[in-house]
N, C-alpha and C positions, 0 to 999 in steps of 0.2 A: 371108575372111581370119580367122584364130583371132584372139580379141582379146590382147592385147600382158597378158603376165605383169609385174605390176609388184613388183619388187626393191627392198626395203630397202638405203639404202645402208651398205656397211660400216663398224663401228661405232657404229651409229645404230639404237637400241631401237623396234620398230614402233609408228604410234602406239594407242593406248590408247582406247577410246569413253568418253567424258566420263559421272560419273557425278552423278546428281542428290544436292543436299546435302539429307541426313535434317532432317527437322523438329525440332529442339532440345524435349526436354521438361521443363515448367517444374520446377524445385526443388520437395522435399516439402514440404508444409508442416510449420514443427516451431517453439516458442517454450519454447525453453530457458529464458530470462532471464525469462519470466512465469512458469512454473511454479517458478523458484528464487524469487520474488518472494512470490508464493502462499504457499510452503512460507515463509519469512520472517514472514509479517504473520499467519498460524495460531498460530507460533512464538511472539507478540508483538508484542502489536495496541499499536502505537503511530503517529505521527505519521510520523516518516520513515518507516517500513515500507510506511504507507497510501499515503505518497506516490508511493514506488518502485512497488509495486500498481498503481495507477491508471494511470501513465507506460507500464508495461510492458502494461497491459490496454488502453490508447487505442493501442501501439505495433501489437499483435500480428493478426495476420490469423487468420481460424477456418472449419474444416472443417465445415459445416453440412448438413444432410441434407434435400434440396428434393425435391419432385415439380414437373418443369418441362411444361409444356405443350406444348411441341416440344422434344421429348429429343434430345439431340448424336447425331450421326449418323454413321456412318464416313468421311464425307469432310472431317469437322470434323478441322483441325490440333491437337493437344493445346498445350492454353495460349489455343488461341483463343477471344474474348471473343462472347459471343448474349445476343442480345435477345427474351427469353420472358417470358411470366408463371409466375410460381413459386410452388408452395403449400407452406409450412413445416411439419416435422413439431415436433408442441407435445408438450411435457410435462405434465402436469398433479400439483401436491402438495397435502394433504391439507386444504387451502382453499379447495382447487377451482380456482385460479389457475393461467393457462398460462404457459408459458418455453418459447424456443424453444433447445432444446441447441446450445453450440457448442462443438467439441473443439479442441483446443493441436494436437495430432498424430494419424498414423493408428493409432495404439495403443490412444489414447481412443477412437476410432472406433470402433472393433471391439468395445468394448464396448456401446456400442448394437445392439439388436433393432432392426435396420432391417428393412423390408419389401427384397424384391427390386426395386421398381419405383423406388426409392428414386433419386436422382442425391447429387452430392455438391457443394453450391458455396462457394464461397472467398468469407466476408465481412470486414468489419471494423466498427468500431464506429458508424464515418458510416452505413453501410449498416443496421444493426439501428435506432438511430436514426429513422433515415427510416422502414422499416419502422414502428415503434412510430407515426409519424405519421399512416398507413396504416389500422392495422388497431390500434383500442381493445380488443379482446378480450384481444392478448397483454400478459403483466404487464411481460416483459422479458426478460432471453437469462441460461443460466446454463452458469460454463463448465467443463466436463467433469464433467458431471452424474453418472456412475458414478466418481466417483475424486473431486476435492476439490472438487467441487459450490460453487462459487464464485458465488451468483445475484446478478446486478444489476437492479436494478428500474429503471421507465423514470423515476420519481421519482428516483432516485439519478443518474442520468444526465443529467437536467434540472437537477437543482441543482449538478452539474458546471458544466453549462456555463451556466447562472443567475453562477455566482461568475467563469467568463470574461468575461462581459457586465459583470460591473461595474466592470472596468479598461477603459480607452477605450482602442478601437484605434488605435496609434502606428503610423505610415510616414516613415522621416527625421526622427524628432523632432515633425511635425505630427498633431494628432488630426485622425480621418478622419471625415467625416459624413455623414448620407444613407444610413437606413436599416437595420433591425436584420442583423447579420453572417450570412451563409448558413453550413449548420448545419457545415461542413469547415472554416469558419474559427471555430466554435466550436471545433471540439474542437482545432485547433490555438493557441485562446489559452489553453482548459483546462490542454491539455500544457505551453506556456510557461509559465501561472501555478505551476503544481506543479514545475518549475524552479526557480522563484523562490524556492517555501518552502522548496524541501530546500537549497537554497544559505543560507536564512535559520534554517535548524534548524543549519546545520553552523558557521554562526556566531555563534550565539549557546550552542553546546555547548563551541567554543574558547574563548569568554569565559568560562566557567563555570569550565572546566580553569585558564584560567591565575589567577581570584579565589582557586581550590582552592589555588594554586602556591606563592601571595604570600602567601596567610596560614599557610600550615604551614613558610615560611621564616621570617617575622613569630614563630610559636610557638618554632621552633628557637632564631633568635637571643635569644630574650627571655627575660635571667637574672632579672631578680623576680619573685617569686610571681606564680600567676596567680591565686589565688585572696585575693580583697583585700575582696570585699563579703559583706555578710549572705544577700543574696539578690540575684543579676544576670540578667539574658538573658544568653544566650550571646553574647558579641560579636566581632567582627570578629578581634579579637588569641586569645577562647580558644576559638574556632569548632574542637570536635572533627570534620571534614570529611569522614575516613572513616568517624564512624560516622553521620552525615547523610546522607551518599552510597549506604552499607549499607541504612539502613532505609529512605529514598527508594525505590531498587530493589525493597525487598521490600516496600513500601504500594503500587508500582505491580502487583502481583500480584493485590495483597487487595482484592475487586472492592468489599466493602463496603465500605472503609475512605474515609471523602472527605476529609480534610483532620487534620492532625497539628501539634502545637507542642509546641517544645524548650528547656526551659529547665533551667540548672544553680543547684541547692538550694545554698548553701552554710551553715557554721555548726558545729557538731561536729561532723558526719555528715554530711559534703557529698555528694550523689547527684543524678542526671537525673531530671528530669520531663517524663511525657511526657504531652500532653494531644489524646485521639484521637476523632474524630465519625467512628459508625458505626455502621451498619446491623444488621450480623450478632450471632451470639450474640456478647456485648462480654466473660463473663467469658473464652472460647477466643480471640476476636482480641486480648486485651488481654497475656493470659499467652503468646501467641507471639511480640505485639511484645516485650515484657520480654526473651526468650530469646534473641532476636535481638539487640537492644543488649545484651545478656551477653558477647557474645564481641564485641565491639568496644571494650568502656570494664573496668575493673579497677570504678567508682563502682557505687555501688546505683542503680538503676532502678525508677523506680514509673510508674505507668503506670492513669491516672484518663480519663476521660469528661470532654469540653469542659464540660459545663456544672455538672459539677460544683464545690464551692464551692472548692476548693484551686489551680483551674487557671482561675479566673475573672480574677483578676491576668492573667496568662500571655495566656488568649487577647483580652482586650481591647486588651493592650499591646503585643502580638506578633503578625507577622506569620506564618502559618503557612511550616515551611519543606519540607512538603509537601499538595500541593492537588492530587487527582485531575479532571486536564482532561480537559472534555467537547470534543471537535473532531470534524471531519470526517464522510465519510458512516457509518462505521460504527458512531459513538460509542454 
């Protein structure tokens, strides 16, 4: 007997052989917000920048170039995770010290002279970390070695997380005990602690803003003279603020300069003094600061060396109202 022809029934689509679901593959890697961070803290090396820096360089994951001992194989899913021994391709700079490169994206990549035998694996800071615990030859990782060469050393990375060690680990309000914290819950107290600062840099720049506020309302409404003594510190009521605020910004520039004091001359010829400890040639840093307070104050500006005899009053009695801080790792 012929076998029976089987018929779709009318208006009913035949069915379809089921198709296998494709392997998803993982996301590029790519750290936008570290390389804006980067570009920030080059810009202007300061305390919040350093901090953003760090947050964003404990956040980001890195394209690194391994020689693995059982190389991925075509029946390896892409994304899927092995377990091999891997040899790091090192750097070496002109102190003979190794770095192992790690890239933001594959842009940076390509900029490497990789060998072809080369594999490619996805790290992050835990994992260089450990490494460094591994193998004492390497210095530390630096990141996108052909482009803004950014190196961290394994020092720099220890006193990270040296300064998370020394806040006690909190769970519900109780300290936890029992043992030094394994190294992922370092760099997660790391990352909380540099939360902390930058919330405490953002607060204590508002308090600044609003002292700025209150005394230049304080100058506004204040019909008497301000100018009443022979010789005063700048005080509270005749605090010239933008032009403190002017030359603060521009002594955070002047690498030499460490510390500054402001005091207003008065008498026939009432003028600023300004009293500057610094390194560099003093008669070129001194006639730039003058230049500078030129176009903030209408007054004469002079402009002496702390130890000398005119500004001896001044800095014994006065608090500097700029003081170059030494902080952080890169100070």
């Amino acid at each position: 007997m012929a076998e029976e022809e089987k018929k779709t029934p009318e208006g009913q689509q035949p069915e379809q052989p089921e198709q296998q679901a494709q392997p998803t593959r993982p996301a590029p890697i790519t750290n936008p917000k570290l390389l804006e961070a980067i570009a920030q803290f080059k810009s202007e090396t300061n305390r919040v920048n350093e901090i953003k820096f760090l947050q964003e360089m404990l956040n980001a994951r890195y394209l690194v170039p391994v020689i693995m001992e059982t190389p991925p194989n075509e029946t390896m899913k892409p994304g899927e995770r092995v377990s091999t021994r891997v040899a790091f391709q090192m750097l070496t700079n002109d102190k003979n010290e190794k770095f192992i490169p790690a890239f933001t994206d594959q842009d940076e990549l390509v900029k490497n002279t990789v060998q072809p035998r080369h594999q490619v694996a996805v790290l992050t800071v835990r994992d260089f970390a450990m490494v460094f615990s591994q193998n004492p030859i390497c210095k530390g990782f630096v990141i996108n070695p052909f482009g803004d060469n950014m190196c961290l050393t394994r020092e720099q990375l220890e006193n990270l997380f040296q300064h998370a060690r020394q806040v006690p680990r909190q769970q519900d309000g109780k300290v936890l005990v029992g043992g030094a914290p394994s190294l992922s819950s370092q760099v997660d107290m790391a990352m909380n602690n540099l939360k902390k600062e930058k919330e405490m840099e953002a607060y204590i720049r508002a308090a600044k803003e609003t002292e700025a506020r209150k005394a230049a309302e304080a100058e506004e409404s204040e019909d008497k003279p301000k100018i009443q003594q022979t010789v005063n510190p700048v005080s509270a009521a005749e605090k010239p603020q933008e032009l403190i605020d002017a030359l603060s910004r521009y002594l955070k520039k002047q690498k030499g300069v460490k510390r500054a004091y402001l005091q207003l001359m008065l008498g026939e010829q009432p003028h600023y003094l300004i009293a500057a400890e610094c390194d560099d040639d003093r008669a070129a840093v001194f006639a730039a600061i003058k230049a500078e307070a030129g176009t903030y104050t209408d007054l004469a500006v002079k402009v002496v060396d702390v130890a000398s005899d005119s500004a001896k009053d001044l800095v014994s009695g006065e608090k500097p109202f700029y003081e170059k801080k030494r902080f952080g790792l890169f100070s």
